[in-house]
C-alpha positions in Angstrom: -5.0 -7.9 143.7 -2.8 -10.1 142.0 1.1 -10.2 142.8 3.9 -12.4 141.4 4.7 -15.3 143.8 8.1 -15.2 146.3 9.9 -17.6 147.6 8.6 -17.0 150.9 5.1 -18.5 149.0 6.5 -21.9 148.3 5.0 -23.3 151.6 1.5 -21.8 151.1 1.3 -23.2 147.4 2.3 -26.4 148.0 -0.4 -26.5 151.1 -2.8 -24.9 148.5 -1.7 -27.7 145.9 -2.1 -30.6 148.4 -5.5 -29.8 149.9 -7.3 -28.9 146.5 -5.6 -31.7 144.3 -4.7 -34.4 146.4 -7.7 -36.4 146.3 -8.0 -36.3 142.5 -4.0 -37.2 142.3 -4.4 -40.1 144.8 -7.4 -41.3 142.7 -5.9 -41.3 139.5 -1.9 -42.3 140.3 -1.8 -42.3 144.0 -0.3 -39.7 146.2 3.4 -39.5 147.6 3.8 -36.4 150.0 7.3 -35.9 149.9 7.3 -37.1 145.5 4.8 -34.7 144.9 6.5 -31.8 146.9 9.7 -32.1 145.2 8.1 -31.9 142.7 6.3 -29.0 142.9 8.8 -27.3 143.8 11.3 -28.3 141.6 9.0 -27.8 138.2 6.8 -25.2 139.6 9.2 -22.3 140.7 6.5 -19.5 143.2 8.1 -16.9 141.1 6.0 -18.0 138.4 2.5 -17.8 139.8 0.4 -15.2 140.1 -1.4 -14.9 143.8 -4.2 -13.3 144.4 -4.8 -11.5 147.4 -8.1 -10.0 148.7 -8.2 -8.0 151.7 -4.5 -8.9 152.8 -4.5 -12.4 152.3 -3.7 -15.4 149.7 -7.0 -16.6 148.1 -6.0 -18.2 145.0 -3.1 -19.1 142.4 -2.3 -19.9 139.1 0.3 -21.2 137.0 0.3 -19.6 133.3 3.0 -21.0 131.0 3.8 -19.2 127.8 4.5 -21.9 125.2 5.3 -20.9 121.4 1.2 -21.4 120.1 -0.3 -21.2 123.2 -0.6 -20.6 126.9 -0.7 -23.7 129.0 -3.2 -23.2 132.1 -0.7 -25.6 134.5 -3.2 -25.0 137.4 -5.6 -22.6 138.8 -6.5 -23.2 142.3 -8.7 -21.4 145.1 -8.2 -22.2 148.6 -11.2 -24.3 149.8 -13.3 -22.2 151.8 -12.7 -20.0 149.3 -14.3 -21.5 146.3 -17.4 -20.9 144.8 -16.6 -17.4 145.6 -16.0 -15.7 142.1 -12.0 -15.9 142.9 -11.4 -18.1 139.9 -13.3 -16.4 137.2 -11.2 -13.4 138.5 -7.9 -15.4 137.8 -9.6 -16.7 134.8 -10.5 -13.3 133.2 -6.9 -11.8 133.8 -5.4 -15.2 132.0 -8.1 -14.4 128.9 -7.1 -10.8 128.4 -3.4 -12.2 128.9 -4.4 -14.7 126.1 -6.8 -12.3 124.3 -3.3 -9.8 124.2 -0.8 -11.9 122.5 -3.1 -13.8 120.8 -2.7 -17.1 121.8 -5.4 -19.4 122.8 -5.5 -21.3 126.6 -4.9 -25.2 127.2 -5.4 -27.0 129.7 -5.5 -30.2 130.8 -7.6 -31.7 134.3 -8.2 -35.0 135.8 -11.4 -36.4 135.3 -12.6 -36.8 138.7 -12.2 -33.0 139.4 -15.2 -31.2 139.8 -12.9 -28.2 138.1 -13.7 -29.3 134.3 -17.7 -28.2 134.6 -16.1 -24.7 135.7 -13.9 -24.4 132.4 -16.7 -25.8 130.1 -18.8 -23.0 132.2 -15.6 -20.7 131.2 -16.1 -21.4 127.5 -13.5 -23.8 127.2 -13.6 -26.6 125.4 -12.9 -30.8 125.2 -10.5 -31.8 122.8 -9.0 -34.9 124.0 -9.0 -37.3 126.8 -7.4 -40.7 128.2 -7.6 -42.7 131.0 -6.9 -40.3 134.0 -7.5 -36.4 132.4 -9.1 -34.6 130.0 -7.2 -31.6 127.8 -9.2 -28.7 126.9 -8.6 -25.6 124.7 -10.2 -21.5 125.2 -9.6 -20.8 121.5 -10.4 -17.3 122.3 -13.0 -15.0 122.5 -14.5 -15.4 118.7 -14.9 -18.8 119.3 
């Protein structure tokens, strides 16, 4: 099931944030704990993920925002015993037929050094660009 994010989910998803990104961030930039909270928090209000649950508890989250041409894929993340579990192509295929619906297509953009990117090529999405630290990617849509 997937629910808009409360307030009272601001301490989860920053937990979930920290301990699936944190090794990429402090590869590429460095990490500051109490930077990257603010952060977070400040740009990245819970009310605007979706969480999903599955049998009564948090698995996953994203962050969809809706931009004029296109959706931007902020982050999609799957708490880490969790993964490799089928939790993100379930997030993934909501965000499609969100895309599919008003359509728009899906960017993205992830730091090279996370494993992540081989899931969205595996999702159909696609390279555009790249610089030192990440790589942006595009889901055109389904007729692509």
């Amino acid at each position: 099931m997937l629910r808009t994010g409360r307030k009272d989910d601001e301490d989860w998803l920053f937990q979930l944030f920290s301990s699936t990104m944190q090794d990429y961030i402090d590869d590429a930039w460095g990490w500051d704990e109490l930077l990257q909270r603010e952060g977070f928090i400040t740009s990245l209000p819970a009310n605007k993920f979706q969480v999903l649950e599955f049998a009564g508890k948090a698995v996953g989250s994203y962050y969809l925002s809706d931009r004029e041409t296109h959706f931007l894929l902020d982050m999609i993340m799957v708490i880490p015993e969790q993964q490799r579990k089928g939790y993100g192509k379930l997030m993934i295929k909501q965000i499609k037929r969100q895309s599919i619906d008003n359509n728009k297509p899906i960017c993205l953009n992830v730091l090279k050094s996370n494993p992540a990117i081989q899931f969205h090529l595996s999702e159909g999405f696609q390279k555009m660009e790249d610089d030192e630290h990440s790589i942006s990617m595009v889901w055109p849509g389904p007729d692509s």
